[in-house]
VOBA-1610 file (N, C-alpha, C; in pm, whole numbers, padded with zeros to 5 digits, always signed):
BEGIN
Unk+12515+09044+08899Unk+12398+09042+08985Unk+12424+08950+09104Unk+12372+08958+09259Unk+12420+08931+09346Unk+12253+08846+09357Unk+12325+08699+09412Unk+12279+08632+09443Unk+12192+08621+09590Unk+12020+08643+09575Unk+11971+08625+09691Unk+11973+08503+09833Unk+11881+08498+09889Unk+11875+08369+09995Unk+11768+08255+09923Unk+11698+08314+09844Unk+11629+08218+09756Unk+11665+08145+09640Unk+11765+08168+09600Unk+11819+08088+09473Unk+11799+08171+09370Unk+11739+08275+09373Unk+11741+08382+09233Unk+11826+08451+09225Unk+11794+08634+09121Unk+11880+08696+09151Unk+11778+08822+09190Unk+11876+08868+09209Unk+11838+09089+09243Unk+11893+09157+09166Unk+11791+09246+09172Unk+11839+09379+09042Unk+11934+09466+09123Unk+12059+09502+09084Unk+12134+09592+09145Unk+12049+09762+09178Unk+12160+09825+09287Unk+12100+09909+09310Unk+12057+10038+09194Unk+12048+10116+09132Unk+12000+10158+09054Unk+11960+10156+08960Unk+11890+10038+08926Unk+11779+09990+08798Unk+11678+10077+08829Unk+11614+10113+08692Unk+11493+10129+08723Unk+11379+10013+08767Unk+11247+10072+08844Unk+11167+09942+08868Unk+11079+09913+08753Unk+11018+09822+08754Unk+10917+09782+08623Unk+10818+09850+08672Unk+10706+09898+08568Unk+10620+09947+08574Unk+10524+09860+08636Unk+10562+09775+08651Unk+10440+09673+08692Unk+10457+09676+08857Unk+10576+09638+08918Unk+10630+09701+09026Unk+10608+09846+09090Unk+10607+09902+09017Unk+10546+10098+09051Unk+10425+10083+09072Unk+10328+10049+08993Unk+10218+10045+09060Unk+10161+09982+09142Unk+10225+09868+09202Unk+10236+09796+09332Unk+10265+09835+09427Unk+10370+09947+09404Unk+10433+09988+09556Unk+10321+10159+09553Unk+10327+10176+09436Unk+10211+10284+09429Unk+10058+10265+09528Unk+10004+10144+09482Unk+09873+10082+09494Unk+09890+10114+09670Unk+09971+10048+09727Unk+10041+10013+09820Unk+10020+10094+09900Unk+10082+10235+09851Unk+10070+10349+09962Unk+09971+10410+09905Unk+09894+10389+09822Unk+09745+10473+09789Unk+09653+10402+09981Unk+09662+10238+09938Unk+09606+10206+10050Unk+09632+10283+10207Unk+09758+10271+10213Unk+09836+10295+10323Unk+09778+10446+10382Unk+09760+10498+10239Unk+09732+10643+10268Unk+09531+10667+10321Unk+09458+10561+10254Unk+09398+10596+10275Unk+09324+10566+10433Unk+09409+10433+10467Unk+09359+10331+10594Unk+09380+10410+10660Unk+09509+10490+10698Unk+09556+10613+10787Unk+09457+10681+10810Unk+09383+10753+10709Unk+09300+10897+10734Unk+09150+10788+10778Unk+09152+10705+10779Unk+09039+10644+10843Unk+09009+10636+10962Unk+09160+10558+11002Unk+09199+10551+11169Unk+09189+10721+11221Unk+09274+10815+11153Unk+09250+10878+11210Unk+09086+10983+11246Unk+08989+10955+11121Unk+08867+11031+11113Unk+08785+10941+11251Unk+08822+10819+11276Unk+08763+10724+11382Unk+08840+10771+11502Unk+08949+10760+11560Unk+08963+10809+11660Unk+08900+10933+11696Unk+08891+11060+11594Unk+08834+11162+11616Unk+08705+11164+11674Unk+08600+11071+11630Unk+08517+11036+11616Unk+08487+10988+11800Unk+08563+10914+11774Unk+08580+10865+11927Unk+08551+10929+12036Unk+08672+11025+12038Unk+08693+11103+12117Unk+08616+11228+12142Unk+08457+11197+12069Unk+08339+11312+12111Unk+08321+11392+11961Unk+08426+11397+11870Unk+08462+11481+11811Unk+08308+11448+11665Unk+08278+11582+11607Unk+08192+11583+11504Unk+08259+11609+11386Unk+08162+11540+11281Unk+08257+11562+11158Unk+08127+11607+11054Unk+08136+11741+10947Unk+08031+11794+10903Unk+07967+11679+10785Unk+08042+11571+10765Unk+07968+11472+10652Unk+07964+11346+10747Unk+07899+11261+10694Unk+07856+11126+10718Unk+07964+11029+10652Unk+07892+10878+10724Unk+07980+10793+10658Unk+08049+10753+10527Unk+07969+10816+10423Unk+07943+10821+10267Unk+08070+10916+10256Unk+08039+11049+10282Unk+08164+11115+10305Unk+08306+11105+10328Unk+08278+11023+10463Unk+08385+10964+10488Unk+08498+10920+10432Unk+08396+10814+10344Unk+08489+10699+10266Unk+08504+10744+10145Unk+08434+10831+10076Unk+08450+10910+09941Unk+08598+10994+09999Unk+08588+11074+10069Unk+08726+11083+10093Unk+08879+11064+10126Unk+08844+10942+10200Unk+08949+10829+10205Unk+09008+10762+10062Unk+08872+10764+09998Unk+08942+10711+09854Unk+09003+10803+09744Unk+08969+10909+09789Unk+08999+10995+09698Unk+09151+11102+09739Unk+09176+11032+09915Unk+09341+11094+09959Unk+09389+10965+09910Unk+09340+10819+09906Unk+09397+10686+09842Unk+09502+10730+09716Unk+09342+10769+09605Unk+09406+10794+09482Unk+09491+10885+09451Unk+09511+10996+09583Unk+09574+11158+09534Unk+09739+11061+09632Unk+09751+11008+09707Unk+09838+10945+09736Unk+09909+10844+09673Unk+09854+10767+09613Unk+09885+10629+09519Unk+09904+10716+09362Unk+09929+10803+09330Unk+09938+10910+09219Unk+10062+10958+09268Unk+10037+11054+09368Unk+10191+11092+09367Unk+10298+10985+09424Unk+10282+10918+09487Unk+10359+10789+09517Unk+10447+10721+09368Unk+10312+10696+09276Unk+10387+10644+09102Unk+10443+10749+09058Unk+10437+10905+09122Unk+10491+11024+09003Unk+10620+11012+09040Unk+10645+11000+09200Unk+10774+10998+09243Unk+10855+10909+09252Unk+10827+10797+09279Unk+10896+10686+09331Unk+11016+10665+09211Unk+11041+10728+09114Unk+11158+10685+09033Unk+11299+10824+09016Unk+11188+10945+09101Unk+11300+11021+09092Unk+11393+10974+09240Unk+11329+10919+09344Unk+11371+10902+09473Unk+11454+10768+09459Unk+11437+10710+09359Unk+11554+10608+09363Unk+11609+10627+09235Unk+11632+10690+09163Unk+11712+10762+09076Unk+11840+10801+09174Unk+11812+10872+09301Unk+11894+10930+09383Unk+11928+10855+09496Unk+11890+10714+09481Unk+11884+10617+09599Unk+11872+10630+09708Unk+11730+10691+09745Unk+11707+10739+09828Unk+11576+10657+09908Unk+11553+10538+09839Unk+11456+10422+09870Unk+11476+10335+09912
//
């Protein structure tokens, strides 16, 4: 194991990650995914544009591309570095 800049170590490249780790980087892009479709329902918004639900709507849907994002994010994230592709 190769020694970091902090005095620890690092897991070489193809370990698997801990589960505890997956759902961090999962959580991660659930957020990522959902802040996105926010910015973008607001710029729309902005720019004159109508949207057939309300704010309630809105955010029920944001959380719910969150969770459909932060889901497939944990389904995948171990075949993509299986193939080191992360």
């Amino acid at each position: 194991m190769a020694d970091d800049s902090v005095g620890g170590t690092t897991e070489p490249p193809g370990v698997p990650a801990t589960p505890r780790a997956r759902a961090w980087s999962a959580a991660l892009w659930g957020l990522g995914g959902g802040f996105a479709f926010l910015v973008l329902a607001q710029g729309y918004l902005l720019l004159d544009g109508d949207l057939p639900f309300g704010y309630a709507g809105l955010f029920a849907l944001a959380g719910a591309i969150a969770a459909a994002s932060g889901g497939i994010a944990y389904a995948t994230e171990h075949r993509l570095h299986a193939k080191r592709r992360t």
